[in-house]
Biopython code that builds the backbone (N, CA, C, O; Angstrom):
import numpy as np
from Bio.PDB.StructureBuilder import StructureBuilder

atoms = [
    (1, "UNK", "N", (63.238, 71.980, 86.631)),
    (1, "UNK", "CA", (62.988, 70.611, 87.057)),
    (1, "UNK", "C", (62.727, 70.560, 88.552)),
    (1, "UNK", "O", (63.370, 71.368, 89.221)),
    (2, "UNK", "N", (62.009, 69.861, 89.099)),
    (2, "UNK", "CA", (61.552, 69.402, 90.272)),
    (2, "UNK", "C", (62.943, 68.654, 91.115)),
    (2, "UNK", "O", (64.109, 68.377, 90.835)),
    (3, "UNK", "N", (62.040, 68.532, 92.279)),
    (3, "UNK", "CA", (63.465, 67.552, 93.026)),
    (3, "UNK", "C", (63.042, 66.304, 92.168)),
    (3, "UNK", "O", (61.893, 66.233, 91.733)),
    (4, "UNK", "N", (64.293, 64.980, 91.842)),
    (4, "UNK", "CA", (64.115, 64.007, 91.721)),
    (4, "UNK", "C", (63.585, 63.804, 89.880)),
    (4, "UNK", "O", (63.309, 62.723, 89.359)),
    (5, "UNK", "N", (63.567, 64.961, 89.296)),
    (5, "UNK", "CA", (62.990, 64.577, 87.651)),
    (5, "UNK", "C", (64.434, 65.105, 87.066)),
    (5, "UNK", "O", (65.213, 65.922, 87.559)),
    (6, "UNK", "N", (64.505, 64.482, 86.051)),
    (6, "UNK", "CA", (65.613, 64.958, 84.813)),
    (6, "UNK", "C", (65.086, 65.002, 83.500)),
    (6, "UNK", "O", (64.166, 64.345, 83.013)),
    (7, "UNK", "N", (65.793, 65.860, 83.010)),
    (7, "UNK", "CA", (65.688, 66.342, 81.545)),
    (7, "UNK", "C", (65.591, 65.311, 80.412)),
    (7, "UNK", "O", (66.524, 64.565, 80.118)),
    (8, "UNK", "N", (64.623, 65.319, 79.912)),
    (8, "UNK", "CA", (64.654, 64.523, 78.553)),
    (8, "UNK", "C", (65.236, 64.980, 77.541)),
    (8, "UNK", "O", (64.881, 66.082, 77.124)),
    (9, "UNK", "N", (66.423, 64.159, 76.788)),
    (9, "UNK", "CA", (66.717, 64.632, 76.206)),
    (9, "UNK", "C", (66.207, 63.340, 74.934)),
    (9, "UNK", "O", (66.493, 62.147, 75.044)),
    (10, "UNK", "N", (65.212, 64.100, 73.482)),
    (10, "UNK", "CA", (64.879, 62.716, 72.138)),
    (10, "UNK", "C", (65.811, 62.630, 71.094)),
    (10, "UNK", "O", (66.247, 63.594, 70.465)),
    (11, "UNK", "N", (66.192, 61.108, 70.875)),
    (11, "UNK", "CA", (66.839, 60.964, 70.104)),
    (11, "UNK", "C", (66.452, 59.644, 69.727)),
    (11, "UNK", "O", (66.005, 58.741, 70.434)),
    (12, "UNK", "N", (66.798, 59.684, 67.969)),
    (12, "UNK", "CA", (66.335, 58.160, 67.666)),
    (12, "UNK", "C", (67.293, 57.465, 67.446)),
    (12, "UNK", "O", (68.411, 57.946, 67.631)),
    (13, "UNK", "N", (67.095, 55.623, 66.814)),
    (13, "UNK", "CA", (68.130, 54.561, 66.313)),
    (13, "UNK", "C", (68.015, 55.355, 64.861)),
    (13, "UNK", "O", (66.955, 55.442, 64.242)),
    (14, "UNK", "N", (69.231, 55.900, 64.433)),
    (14, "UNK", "CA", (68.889, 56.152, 62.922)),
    (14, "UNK", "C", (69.096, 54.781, 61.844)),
    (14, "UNK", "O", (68.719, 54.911, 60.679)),
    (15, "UNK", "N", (69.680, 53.542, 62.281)),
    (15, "UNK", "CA", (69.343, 52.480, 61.368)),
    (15, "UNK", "C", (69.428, 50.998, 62.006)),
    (15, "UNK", "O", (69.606, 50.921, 63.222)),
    (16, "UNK", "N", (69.306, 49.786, 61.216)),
    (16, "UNK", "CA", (69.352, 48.916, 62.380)),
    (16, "UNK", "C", (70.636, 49.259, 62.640)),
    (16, "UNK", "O", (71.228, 50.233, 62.175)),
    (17, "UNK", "N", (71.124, 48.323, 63.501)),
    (17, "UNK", "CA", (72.510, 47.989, 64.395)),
    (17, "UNK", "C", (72.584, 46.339, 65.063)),
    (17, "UNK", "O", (71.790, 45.856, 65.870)),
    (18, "UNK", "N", (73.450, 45.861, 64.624)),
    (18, "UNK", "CA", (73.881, 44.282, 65.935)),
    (18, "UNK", "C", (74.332, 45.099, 66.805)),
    (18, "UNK", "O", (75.051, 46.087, 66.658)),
    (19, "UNK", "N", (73.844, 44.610, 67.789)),
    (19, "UNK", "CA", (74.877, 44.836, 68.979)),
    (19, "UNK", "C", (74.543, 43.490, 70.331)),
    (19, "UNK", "O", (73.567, 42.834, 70.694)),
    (20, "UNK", "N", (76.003, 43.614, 70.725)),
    (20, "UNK", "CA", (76.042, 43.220, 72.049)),
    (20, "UNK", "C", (76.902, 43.697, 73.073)),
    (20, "UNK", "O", (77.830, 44.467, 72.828)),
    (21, "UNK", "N", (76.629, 43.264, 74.239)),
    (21, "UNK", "CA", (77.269, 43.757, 75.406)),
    (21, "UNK", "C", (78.647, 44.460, 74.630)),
    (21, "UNK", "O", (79.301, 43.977, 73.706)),
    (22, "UNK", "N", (78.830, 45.671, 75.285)),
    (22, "UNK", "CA", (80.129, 46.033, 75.362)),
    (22, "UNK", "C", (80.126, 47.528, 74.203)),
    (22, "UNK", "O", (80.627, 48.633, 74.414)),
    (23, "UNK", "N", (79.401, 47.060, 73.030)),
    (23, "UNK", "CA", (78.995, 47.756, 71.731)),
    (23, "UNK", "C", (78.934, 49.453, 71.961)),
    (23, "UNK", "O", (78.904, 50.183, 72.952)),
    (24, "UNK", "N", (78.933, 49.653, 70.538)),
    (24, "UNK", "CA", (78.867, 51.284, 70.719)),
    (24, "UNK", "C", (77.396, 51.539, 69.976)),
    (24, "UNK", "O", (77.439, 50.703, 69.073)),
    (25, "UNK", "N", (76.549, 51.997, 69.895)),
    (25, "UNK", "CA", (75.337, 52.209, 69.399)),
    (25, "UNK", "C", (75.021, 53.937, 69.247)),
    (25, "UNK", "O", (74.894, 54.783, 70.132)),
    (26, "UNK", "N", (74.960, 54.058, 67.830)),
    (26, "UNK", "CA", (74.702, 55.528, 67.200)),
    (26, "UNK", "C", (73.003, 55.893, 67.697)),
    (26, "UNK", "O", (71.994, 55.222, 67.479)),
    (27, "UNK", "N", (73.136, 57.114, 68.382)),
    (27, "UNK", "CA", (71.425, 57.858, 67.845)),
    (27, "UNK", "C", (71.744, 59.073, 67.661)),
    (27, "UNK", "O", (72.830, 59.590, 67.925)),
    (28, "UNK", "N", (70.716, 59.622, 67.155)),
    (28, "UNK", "CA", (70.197, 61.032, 66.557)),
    (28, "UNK", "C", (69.832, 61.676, 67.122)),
    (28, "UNK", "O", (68.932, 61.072, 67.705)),
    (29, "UNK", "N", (69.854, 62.809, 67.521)),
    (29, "UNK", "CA", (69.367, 64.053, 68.874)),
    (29, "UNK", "C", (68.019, 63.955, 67.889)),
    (29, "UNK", "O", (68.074, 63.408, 66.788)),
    (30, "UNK", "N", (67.081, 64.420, 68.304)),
    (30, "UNK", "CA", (65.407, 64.786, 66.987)),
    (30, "UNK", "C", (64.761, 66.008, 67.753)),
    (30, "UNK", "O", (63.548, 66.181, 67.871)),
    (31, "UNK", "N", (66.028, 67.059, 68.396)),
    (31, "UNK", "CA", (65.606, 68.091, 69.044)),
    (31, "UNK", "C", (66.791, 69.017, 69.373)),
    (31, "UNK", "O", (67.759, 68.584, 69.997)),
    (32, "UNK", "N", (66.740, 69.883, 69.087)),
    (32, "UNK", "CA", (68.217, 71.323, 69.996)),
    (32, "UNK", "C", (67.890, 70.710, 71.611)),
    (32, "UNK", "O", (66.885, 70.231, 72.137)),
    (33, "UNK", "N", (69.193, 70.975, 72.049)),
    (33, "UNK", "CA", (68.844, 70.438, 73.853)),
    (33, "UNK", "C", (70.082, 71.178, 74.186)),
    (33, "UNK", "O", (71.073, 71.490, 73.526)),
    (34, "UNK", "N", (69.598, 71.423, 75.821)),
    (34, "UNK", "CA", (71.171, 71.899, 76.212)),
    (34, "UNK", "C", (71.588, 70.934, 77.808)),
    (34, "UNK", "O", (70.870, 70.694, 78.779)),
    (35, "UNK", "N", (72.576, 70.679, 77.615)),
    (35, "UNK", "CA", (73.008, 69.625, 78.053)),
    (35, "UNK", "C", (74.528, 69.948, 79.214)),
    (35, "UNK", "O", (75.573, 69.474, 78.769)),
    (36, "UNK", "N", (74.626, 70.565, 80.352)),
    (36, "UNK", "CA", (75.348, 70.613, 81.055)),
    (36, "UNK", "C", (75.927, 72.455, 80.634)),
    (36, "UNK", "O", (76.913, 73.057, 81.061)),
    (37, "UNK", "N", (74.861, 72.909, 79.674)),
    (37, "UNK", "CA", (75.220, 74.348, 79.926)),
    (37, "UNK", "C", (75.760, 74.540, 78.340)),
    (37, "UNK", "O", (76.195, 75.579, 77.843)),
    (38, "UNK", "N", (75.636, 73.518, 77.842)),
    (38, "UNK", "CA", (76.262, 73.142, 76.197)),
    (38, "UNK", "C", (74.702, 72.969, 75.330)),
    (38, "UNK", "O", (73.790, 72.154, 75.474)),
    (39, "UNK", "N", (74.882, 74.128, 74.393)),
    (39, "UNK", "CA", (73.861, 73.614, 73.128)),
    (39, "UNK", "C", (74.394, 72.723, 72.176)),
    (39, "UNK", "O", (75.488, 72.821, 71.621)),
    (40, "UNK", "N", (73.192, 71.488, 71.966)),
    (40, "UNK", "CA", (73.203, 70.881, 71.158)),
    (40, "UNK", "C", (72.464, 70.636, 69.807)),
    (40, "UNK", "O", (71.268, 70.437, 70.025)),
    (41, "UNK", "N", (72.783, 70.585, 68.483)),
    (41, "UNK", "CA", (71.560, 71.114, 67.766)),
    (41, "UNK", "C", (70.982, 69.483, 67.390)),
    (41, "UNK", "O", (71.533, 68.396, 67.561)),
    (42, "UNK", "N", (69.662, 69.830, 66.820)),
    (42, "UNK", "CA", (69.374, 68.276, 66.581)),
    (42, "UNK", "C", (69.941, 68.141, 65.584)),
    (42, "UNK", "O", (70.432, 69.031, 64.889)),
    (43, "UNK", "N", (69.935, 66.620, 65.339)),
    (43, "UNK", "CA", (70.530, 66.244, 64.234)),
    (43, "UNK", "C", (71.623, 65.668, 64.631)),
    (43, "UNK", "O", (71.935, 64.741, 63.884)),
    (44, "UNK", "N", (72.374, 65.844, 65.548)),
    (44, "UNK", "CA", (73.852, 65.352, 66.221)),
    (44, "UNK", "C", (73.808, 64.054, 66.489)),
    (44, "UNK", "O", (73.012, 63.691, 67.355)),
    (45, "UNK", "N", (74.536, 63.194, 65.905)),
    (45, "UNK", "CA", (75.419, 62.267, 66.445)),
    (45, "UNK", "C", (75.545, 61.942, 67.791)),
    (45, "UNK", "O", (76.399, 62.724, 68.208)),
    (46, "UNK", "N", (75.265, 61.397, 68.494)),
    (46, "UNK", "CA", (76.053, 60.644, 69.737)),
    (46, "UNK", "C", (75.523, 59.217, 70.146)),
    (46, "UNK", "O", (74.456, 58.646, 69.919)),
    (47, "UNK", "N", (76.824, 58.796, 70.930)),
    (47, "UNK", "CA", (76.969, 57.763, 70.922)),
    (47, "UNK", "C", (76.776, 57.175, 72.291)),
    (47, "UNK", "O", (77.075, 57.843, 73.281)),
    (48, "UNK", "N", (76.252, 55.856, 72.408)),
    (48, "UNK", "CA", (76.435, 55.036, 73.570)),
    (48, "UNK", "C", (77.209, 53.704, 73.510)),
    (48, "UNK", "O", (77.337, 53.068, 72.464)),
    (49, "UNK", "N", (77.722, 53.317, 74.709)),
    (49, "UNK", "CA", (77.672, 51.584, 75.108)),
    (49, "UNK", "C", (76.579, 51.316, 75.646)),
    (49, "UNK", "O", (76.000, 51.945, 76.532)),
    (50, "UNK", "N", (76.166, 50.046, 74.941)),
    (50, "UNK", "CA", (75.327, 49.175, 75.304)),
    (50, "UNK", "C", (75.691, 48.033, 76.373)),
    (50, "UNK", "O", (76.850, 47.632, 76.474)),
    (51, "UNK", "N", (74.699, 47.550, 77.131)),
    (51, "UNK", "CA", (74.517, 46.067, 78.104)),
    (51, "UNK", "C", (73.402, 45.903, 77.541)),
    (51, "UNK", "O", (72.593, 46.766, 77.198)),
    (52, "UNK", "N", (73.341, 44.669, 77.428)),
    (52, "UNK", "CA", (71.899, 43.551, 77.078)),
    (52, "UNK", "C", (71.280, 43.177, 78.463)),
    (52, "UNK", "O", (72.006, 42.471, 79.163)),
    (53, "UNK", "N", (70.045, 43.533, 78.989)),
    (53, "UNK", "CA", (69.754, 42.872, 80.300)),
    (53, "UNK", "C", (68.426, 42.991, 80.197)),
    (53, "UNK", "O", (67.569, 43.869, 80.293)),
    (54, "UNK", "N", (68.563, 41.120, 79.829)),
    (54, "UNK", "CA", (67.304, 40.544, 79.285)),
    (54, "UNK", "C", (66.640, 41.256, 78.476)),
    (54, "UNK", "O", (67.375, 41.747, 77.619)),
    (55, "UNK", "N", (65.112, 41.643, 78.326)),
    (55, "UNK", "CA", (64.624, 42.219, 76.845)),
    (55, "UNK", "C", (65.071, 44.014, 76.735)),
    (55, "UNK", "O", (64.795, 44.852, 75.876)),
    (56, "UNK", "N", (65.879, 44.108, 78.038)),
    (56, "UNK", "CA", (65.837, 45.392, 77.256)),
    (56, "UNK", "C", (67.389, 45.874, 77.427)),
    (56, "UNK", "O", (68.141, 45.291, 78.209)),
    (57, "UNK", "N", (67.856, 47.112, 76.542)),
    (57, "UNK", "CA", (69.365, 47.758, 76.018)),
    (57, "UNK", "C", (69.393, 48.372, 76.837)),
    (57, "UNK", "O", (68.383, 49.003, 77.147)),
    (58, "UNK", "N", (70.414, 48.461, 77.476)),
    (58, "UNK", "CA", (70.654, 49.571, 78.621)),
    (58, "UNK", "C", (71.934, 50.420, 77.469)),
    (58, "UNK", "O", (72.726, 49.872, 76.701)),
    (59, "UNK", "N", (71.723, 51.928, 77.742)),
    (59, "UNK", "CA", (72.907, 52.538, 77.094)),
    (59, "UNK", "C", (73.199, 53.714, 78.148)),
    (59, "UNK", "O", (72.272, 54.238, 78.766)),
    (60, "UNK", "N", (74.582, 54.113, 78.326)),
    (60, "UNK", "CA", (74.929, 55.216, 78.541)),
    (60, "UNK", "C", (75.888, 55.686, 77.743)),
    (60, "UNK", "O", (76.633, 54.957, 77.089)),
    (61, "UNK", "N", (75.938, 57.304, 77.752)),
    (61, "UNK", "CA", (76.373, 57.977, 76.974)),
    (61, "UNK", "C", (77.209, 58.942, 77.733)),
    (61, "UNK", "O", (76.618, 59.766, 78.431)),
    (62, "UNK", "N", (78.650, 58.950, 77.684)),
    (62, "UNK", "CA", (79.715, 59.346, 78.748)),
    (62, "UNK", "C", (80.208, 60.650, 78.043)),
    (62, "UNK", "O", (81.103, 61.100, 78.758)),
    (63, "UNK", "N", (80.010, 61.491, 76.910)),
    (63, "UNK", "CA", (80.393, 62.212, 75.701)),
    (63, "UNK", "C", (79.963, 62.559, 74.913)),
    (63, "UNK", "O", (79.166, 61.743, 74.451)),
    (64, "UNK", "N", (80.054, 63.900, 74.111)),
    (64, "UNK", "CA", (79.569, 63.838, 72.956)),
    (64, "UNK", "C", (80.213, 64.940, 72.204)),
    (64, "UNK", "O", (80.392, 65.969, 72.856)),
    (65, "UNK", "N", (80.652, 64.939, 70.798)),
    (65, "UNK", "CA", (81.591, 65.428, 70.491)),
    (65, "UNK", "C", (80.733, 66.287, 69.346)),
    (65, "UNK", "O", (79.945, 65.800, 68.535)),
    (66, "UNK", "N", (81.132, 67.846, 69.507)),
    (66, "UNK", "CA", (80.303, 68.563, 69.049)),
    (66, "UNK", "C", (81.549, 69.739, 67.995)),
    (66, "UNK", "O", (82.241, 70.351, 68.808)),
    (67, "UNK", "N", (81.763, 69.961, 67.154)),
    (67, "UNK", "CA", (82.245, 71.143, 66.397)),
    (67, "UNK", "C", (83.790, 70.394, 66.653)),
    (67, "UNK", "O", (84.738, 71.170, 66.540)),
    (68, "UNK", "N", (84.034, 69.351, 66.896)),
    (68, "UNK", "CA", (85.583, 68.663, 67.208)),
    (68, "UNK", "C", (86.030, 68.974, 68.919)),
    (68, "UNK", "O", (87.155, 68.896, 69.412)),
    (69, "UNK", "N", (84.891, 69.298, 69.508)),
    (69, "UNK", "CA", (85.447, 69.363, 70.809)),
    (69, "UNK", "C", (84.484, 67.996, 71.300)),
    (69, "UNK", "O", (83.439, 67.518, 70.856)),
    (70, "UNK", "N", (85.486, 67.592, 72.564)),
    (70, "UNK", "CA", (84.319, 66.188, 73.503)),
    (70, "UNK", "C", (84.207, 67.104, 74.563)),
    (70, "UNK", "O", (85.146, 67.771, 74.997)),
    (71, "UNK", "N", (82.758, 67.137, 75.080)),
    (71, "UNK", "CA", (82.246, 67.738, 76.409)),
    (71, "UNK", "C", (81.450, 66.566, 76.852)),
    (71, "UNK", "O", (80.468, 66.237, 76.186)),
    (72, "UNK", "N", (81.823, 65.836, 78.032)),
    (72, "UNK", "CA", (81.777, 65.339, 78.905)),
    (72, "UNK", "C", (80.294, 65.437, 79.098)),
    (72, "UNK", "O", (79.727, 66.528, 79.053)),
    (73, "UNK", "N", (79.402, 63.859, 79.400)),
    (73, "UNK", "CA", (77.734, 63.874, 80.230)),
    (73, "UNK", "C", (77.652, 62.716, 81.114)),
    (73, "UNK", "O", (78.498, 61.880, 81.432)),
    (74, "UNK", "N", (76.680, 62.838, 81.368)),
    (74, "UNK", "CA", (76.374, 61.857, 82.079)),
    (74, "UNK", "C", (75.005, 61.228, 81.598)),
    (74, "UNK", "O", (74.106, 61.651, 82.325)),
    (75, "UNK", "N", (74.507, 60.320, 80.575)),
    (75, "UNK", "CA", (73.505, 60.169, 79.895)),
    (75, "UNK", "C", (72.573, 58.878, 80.069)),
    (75, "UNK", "O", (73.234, 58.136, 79.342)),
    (76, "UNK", "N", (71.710, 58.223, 80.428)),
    (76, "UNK", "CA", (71.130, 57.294, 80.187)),
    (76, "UNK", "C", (70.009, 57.048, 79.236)),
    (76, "UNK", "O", (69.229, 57.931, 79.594)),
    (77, "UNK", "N", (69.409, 56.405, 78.233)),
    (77, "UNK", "CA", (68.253, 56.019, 77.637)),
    (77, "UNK", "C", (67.588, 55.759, 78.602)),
    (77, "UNK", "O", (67.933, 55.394, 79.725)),
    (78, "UNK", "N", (66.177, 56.027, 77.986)),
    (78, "UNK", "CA", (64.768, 55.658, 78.464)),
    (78, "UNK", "C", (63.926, 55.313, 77.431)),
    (78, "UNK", "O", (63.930, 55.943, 76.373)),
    (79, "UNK", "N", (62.949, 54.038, 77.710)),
    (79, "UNK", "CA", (62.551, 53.781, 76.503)),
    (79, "UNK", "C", (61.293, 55.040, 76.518)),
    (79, "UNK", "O", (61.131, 56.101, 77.120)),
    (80, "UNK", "N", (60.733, 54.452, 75.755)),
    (80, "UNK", "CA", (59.486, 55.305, 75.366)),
    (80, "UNK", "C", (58.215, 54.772, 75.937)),
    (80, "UNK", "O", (57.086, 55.177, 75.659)),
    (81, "UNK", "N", (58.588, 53.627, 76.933)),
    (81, "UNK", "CA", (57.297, 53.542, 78.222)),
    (81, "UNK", "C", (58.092, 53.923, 79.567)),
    (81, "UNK", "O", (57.920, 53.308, 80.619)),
    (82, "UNK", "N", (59.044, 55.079, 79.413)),
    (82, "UNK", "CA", (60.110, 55.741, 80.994)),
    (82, "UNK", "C", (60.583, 55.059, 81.584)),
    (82, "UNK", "O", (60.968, 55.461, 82.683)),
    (83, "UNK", "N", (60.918, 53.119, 81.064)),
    (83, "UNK", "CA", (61.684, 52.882, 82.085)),
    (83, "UNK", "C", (62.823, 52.984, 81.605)),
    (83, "UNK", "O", (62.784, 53.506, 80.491)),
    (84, "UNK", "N", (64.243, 52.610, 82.083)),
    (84, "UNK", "CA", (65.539, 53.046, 81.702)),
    (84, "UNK", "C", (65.811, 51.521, 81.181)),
    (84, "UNK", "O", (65.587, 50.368, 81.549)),
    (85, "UNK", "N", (66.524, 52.323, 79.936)),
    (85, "UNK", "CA", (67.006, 51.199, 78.851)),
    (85, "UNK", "C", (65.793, 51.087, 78.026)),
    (85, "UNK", "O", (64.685, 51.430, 78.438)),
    (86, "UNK", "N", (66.084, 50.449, 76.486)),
    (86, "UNK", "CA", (65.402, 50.167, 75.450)),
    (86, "UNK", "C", (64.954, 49.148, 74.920)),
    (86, "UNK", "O", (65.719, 48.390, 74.324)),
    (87, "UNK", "N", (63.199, 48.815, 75.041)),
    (87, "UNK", "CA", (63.018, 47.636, 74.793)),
    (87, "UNK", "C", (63.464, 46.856, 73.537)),
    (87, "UNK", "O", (63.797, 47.544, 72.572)),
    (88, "UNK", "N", (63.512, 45.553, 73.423)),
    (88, "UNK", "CA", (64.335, 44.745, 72.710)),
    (88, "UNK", "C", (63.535, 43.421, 72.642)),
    (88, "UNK", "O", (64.201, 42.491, 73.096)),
    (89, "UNK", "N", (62.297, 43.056, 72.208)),
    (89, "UNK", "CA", (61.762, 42.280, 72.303)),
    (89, "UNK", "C", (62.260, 41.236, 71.440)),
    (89, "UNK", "O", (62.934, 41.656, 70.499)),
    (90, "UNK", "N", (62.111, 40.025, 71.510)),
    (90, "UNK", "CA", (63.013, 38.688, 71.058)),
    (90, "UNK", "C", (64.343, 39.055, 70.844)),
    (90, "UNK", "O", (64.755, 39.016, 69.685)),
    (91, "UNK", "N", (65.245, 39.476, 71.923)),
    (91, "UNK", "CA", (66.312, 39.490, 71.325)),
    (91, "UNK", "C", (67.048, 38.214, 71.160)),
    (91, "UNK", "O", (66.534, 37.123, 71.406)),
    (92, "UNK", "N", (68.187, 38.363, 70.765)),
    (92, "UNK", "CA", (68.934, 36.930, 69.991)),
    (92, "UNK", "C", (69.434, 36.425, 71.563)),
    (92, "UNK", "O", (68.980, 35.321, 71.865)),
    (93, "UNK", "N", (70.205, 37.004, 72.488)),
    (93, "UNK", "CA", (71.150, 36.605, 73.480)),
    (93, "UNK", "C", (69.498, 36.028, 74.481)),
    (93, "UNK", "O", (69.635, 35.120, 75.301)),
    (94, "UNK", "N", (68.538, 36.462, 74.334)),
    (94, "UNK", "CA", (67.564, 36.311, 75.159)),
    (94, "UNK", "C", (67.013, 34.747, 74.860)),
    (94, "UNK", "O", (66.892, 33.834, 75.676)),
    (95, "UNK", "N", (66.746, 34.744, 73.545)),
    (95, "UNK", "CA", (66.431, 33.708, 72.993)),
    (95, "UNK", "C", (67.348, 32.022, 72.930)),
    (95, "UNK", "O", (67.066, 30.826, 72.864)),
    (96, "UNK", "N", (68.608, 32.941, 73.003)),
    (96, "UNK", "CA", (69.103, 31.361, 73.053)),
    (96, "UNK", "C", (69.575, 31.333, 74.640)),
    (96, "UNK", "O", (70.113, 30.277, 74.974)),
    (97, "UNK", "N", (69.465, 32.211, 75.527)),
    (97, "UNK", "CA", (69.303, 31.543, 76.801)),
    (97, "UNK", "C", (68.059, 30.701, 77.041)),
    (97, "UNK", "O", (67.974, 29.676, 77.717)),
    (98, "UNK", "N", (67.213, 31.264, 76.429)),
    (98, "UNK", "CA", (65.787, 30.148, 76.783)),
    (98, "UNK", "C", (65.843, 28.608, 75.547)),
    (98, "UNK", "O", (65.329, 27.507, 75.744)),
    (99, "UNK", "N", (66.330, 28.887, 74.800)),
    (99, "UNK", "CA", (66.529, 27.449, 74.438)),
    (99, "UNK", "C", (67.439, 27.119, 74.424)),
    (99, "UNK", "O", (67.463, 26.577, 73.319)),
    (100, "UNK", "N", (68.866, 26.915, 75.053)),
    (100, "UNK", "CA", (69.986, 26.496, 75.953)),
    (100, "UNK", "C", (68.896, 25.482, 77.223)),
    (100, "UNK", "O", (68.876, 24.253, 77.288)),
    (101, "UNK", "N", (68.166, 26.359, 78.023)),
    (101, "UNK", "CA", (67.840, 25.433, 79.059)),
    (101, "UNK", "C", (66.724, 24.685, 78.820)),
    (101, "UNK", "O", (66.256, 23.942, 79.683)),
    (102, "UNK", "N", (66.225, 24.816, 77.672)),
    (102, "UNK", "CA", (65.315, 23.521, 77.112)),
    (102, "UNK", "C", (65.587, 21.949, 77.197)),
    (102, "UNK", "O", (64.778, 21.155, 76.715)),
]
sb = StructureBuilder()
sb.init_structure("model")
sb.init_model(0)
sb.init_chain("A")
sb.init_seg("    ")
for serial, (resi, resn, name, xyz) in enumerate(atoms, 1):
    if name == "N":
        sb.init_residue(resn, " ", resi, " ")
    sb.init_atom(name, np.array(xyz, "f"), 0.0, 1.0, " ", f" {name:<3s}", serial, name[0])
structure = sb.get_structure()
């Protein structure tokens, strides 16, 4: 990696989910990655908290628990146009702030 770039690591929503602020939100690794010196295989489980801010999910991912051990990350989403957090178009909390001030 360059100065200033970080590692992508892909993973998908494997089904819907509600969520709001505070929430835990499941994805799917959809790749082997190694992650602080730790292989991960795809297919794994891990987890984030979510914030809602405005249309898009912000998640980080503080953990991830692999063979029954937790090894410690430091993780953020990116959507799939690189900015950080996941778009969320009409969301519900979005929507009734705009018709609240109607």
């Amino acid at each position: 990696n360059g100065q200033g770039q970080q590692a992508v690591v892909k993973a998908l929503v494997p089904e819907t989910q509600s969520l709001i602020d505070g929430s835990i939100i499941k994805l799917i690794l959809t790749e082997d990655v190694l992650v602080n010196a730790i292989a991960i295989p795809a297919g794994t489980s891990v987890y984030g908290k979510c914030l809602i801010q405005g249309s898009r999910l912000s998640v980080t991912i503080q953990s991830i628990l692999i063979n029954g051990k937790l090894f410690p990350v430091s993780l953020v989403a990116i959507g799939a146009d690189g900015m950080q957090g996941l778009y969320i178009p009409g969301n519900v909390k979005q929507e009734v702030m705009q018709e609240g001030s109607n």
